[in-house]
N, C-alpha and C positions, 0 to 999 in steps of 0.2 A: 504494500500500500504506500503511494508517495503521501507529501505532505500535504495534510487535508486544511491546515490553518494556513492561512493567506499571506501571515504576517510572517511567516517560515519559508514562503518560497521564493525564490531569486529570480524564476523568469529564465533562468539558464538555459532549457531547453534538453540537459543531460536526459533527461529521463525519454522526451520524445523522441529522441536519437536514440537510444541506446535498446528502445524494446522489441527484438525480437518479431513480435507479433504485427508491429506498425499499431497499433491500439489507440495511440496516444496521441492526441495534439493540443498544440499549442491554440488556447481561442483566448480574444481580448474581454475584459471585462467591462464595467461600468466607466473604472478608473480611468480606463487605455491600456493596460496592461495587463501584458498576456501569461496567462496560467496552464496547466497540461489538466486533459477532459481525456479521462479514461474509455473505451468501448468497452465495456464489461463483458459484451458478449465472445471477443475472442482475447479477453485477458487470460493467462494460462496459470497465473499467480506465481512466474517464473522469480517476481522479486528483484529483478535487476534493477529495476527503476528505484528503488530502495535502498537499494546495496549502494547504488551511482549517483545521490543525491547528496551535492554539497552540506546541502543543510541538517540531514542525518548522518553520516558520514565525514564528520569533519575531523580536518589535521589538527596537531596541536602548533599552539603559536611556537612564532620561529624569533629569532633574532638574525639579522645581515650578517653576513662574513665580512664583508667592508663596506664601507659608506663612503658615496665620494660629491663634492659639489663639481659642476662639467658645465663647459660652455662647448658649442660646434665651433669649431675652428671659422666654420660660410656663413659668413654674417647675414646672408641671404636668405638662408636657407632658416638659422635662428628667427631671423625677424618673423619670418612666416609661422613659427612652430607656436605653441602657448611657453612653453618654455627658456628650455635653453639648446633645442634639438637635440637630444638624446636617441629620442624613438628613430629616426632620421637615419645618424649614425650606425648603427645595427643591423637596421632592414637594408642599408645600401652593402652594408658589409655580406647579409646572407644571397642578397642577390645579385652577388660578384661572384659568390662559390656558387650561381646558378640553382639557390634557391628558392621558392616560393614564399609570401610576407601575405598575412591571411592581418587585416585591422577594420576600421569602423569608417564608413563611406556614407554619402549623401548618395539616396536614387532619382530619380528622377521627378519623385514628388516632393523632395525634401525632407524623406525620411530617414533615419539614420539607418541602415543594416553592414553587419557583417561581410567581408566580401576578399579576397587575394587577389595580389597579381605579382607575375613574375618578372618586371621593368620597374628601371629605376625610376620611367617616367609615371607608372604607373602610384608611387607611392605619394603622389601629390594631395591625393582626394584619401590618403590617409591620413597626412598630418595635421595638428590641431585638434584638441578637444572640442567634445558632442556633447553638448549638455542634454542629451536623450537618451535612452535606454535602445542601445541597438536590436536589431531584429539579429539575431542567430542564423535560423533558418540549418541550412544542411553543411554547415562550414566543419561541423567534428567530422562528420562522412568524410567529407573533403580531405580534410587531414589527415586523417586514417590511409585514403589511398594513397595519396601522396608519400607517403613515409614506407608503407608496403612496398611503392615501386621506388626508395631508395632513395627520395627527393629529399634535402635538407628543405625543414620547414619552419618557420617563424611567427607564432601565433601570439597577438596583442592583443587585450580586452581588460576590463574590471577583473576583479579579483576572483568573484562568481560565476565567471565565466572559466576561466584559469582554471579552476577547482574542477568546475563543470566536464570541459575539456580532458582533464587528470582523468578524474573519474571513469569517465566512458571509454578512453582510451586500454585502461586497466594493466597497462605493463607500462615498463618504461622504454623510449624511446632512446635510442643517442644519435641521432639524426634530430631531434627536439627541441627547441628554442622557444619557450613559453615566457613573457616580459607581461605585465599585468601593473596598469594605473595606480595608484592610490587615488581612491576612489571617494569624494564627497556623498554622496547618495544618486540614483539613477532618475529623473525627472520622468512621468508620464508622457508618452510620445501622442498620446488624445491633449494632452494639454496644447504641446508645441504646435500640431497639428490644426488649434482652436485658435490658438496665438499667432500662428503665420495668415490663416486666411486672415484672421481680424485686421490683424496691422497690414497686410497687403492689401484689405479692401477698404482699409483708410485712407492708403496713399495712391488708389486710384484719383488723375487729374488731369481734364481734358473729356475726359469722357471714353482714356485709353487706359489699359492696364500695364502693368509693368511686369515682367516678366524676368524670374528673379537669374544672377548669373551666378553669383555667390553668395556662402553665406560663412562668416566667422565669427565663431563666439569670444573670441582671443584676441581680437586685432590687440597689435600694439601702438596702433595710431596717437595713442596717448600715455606711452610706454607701457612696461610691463606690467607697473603695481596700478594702475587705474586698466584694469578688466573691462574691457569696451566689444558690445556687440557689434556689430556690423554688417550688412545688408545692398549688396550690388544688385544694381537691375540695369536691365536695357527696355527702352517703351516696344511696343509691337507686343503679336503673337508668336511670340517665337519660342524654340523647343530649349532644354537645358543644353547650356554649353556653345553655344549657337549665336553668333553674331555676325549682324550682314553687314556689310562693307561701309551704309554710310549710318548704322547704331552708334550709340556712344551709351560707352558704362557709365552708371551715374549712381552714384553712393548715395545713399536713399534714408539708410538706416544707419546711424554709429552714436550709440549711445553707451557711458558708464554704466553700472550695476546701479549705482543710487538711482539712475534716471529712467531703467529699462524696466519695464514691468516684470518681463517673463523671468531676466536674469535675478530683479529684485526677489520673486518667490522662491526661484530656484535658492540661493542662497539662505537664506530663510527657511526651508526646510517645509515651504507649505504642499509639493506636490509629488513630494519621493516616494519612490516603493515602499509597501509596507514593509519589508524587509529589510528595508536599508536601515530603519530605528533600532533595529538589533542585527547586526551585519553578521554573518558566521563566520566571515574571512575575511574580520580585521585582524591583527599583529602577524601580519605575515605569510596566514593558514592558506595561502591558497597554492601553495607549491611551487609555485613562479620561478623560473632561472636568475631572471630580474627584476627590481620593480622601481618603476621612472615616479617620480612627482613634482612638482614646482618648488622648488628649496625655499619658500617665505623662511623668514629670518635670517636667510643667509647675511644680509649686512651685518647683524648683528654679532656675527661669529667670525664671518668672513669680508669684512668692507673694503679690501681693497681688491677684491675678485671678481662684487657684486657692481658691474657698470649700468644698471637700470634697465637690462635690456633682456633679461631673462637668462637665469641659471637651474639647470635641471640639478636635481636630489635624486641621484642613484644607488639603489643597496644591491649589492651582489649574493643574492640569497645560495645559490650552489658553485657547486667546481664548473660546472660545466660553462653557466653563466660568466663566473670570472675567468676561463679560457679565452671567450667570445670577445669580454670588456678588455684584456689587454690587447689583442689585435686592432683597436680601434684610434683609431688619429685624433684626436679632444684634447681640451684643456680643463685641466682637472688639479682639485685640492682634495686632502682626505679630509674625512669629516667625521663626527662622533654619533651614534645610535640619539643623543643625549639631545643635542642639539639639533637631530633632525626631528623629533619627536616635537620639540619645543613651537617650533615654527609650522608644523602640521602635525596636528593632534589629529587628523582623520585615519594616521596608522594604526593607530589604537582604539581611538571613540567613534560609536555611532552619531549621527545626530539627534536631536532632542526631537522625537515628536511633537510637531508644532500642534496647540492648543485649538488653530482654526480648520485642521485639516479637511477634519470630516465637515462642515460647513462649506467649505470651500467647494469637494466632489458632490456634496447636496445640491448647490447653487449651479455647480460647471452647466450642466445643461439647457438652463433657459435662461441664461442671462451672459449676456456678452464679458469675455473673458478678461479684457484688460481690464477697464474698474472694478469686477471682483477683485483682480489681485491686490491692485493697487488699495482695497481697503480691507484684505484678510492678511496681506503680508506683513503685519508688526513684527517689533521686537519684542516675545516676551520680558518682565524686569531682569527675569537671572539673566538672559542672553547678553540684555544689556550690560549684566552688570559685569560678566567674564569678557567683553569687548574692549570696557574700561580697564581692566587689569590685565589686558594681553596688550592694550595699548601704553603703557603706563612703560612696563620693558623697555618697549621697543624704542621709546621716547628720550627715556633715562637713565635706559642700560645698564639700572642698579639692580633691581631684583631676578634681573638676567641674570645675570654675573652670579648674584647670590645664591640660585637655583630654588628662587621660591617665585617663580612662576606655576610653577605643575602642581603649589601647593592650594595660592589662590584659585584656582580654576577648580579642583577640587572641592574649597571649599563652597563657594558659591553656587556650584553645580549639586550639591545637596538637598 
């Protein structure tokens, strides 16, 4: 039997991949998020879907083997990244040895899903952070055969998906390269999906629509630590990716996180998986070779590294993984378990159930999405009040030093 409480499943998809019988599928719920619906009738009660299920089956936390802060050498190629190009580095390295890079793409409706390619050009429409919960789909299959016929393969995702992948895979590979995000929580793809038409049939003008080319949740238009949406379009009816000779790109959308709706709730924690309020594969658990995240605090530890333009937080969780990271061309300082923790506490905490949640998916459906958010997205007081004492550090760089940062937060967090 998989997991019947909602607040325990990850969405993974392990289980719909891995049963035997095909029984299983992936269907969306109210939320926008998809959960696995058994066919009873040719369930065979084989249990694999149980056996293979992150969230029943989970690792124990790990600790990195090393920690390092990393900028990309292509300042080109960093600008484009949310970070410091990390993910970048790796995938080009595995597709030098002629292997396959499986990460998280926009389709053609502006959905996020799972998806690989074997070109370097190809890894463009992987990088940068989705603040949506990707669609899976048949990418473990995918990996499966791939590794069967010998292919070195390079699998990115959440940490849930990592475990997921593990799981189904059920031996180990050495042909295998699993790198998994640190992960804030996964937003509702019914949200984004309610959010893109809204704001796109806002800025219908003229009485023509605009037809989107891009879309970045990362830009660093306004460097790295101000998180700016951002929103390309070309006017006409035109298909994705597609620009006629006398179009012109026109940036439509670039808003900070204070200004943007969608990013404002996302952060806020108002429309995350249920499962993401209690993560099963935070401190590590999800098996990963590597795991990339945004180094916040690096000034802090590191200020003559940190040039405002984004530096990645990489931990070397196995052998195999730190084989990979020394062939890699970077700029790189080592760094402490201590200090990474400090500046993203999402290695280890979930986030808080926001208070407006369930109000919020009450209201989603008959009432236009952007001023819901904009009036269920508060700060509860404790949030505020651990914002104030994680800003306080970073300000005056006393109680950093001192290491009663992770005490306050604690305490307030009670």
């Amino acid at each position: 039997m998989i997991v019947t409480n909602k607040s325990d499943c990850t969405g993974c998809g392990t289980c719909y991949s891995i049963c035997p019988m095909h029984c299983i599928s992936m269907e969306q719920d109210s939320e926008g998020f998809l959960y696995p619906v058994i066919d009873g009738k040719n369930c065979t009660k084989c249990q694999k879907c149980e056996r293979s299920c992150p969230a029943i089956a989970q690792n124990a936390p790990r600790k990195p083997l090393n920690l390092y802060a990393v900028r990309n050498p292509n300042e080109e190629i960093r600008y484009q990244s949310s970070s410091g190009g990390m993910f970048t580095l790796i995938a080009e390295h595995m597709i030098r040895e002629e292997g396959v890079v499986f990460g998280a793409r926009f389709n053609d409706r502006w959905e996020v899903v799972h998806d690989y390619t074997e070109t370097v050009e190809g890894l463009v429409t992987f990088r940068g952070s989705k603040y949506v919960q990707s669609i899976i789909g048949d990418t473990y299959k995918q990996v499966r055969n791939f590794l069967e016929n010998g292919r070195r393969v390079l699998y990115s995702g959440t940490p849930c998906q990592i475990a997921g992948l593990r799981n189904y895979l059920q031996k180990k590979y050495n042909n295998l390269l699993t790198v998994d995000m640190v992960c804030h929580g996964v937003p509702s793809p019914l949200v984004w999906r309610k959010y893109l038409n809204e704001r796109m049939g806002l800025l219908v003008s003229g009485g023509k629509k605009h037809s989107i080319q891009e879309i970045n949740f990362r830009d660093k238009m306004n460097g790295w630590y101000n998180i700016t949406l951002s929103i390309s379009c070309v006017m006409g009816n035109h298909s994705i990716n597609f620009m006629a000779k006398n179009d012109i790109k026109t940036l439509l959308v670039a808003e900070t996180v204070t200004k943007n709706s969608y990013m404002k709730g996302f952060f806020r924690d108002l429309y995350l998986r249920p499962s993401c309020y209690q993560c099963p594969t935070r401190h590590l658990k999800s098996g990963s070779d590597i795991t990339i995240a945004d180094y916040w605090g690096v000034r802090n530890v590191l200020p003559n590294f940190d040039d405002g333009k984004g530096i990645s937080l990489v931990m070397i969780n196995t052998e195999s993984g730190k084989q990979i990271y020394e062939l890699l061309n970077k700029n790189e300082i080592e760094t402490t378990y201590k200090d990474a923790v400090a500046g993203n506490s999402a290695i280890e905490r979930s986030p808080y159930l926001h208070r407006m949640r369930k109000i919020f998916f009450r209201e989603l459906h008959d009432k236009p999405i952007i001023p819901l958010i904009n009036r269920l997205a508060t700060f509860p007081l404790r949030t505020f009040l651990v914002k104030v004492c994680y800003a306080l550090p970073r300000k005056l760089k006393i109680l950093y030093k001192l290491g009663l940062l992770s005490f306050f937060r604690k305490e307030f967090r009670k």
